[in-house]
C-alpha positions in Angstrom: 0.0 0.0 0.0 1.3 3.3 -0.5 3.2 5.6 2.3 1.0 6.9 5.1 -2.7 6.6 5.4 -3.5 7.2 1.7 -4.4 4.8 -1.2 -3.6 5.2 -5.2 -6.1 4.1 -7.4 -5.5 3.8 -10.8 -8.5 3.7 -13.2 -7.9 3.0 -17.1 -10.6 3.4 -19.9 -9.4 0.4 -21.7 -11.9 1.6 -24.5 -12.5 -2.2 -25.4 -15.7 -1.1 -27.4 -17.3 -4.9 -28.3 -18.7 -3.7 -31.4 -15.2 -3.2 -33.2 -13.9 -5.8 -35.0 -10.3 -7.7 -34.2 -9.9 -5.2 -31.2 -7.2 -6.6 -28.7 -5.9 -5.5 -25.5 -2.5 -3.6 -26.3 0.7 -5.9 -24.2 2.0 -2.4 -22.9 -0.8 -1.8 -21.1 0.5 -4.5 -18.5 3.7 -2.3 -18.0 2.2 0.7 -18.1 -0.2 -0.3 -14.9 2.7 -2.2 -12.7 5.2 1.1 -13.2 2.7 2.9 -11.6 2.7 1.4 -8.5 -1.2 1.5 -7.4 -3.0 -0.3 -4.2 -6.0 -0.7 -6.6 -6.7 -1.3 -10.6 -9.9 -0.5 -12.3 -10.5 -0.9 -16.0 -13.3 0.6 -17.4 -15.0 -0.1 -20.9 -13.0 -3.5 -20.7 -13.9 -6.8 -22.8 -11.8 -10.1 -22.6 -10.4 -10.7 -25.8 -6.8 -10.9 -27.4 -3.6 -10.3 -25.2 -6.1 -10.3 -21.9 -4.0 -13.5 -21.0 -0.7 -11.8 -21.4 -2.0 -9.0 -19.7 -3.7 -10.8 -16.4 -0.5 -13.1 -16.0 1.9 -10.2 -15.6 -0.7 -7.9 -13.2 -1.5 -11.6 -11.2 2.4 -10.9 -9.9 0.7 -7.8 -7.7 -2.9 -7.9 -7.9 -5.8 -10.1 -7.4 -8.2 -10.5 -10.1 -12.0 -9.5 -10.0 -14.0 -9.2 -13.3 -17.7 -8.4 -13.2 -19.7 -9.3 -17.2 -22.3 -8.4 -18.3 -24.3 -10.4 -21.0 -25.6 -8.9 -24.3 -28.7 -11.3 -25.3 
C-alpha cells in the first residue's frame, strides 16, 4: 500500500468497445499499470479478448483479479 494513510487508485478506460472488430488488448498496457505502482486497478470499458491472458498473468504478480460481465442477449 502506499506511504501513510493514503491509497492510489489507478483507473484506465481500456476503451474495449465490443462492437469493433479484431480489437485486442495492447501488451504495454501491462507495463504501463505495474510502473505505476497503485493499491487498486480499475479498468473501465474493458472486454476479454486478445492479449487479456498476457495481460492478467503479468498484473496476477501484484494484484488479485475480479471481473464483473455483463451479457448482451
Amino acid at each position: 500500500m502506499s506511504e501513510g494513510n493514503s491509497v492510489k487508485i489507478l483507473e484506465w478506460n481500456i476503451h474495449g468497445a465490443t462492437d469493433f472488430n479484431n480489437y485486442s488488448i495492447p501488451i504495454f498496457v501491462a507495463g504501463e499499470v505495474m510502473n505505476q505502482d497503485a493499491d487498486i486497478v480499475v479498468f473501465t470499458e474493458f472486454i476479454i479478448t486478445v492479449g487479456w491472458h498476457y495481460v492478467k498473468s503479468v498484473l496476477e504478480k501484484k494484484y488479485i483479479s475480479l471481473t464483473s460481465y455483463v451479457i448482451r442477449i
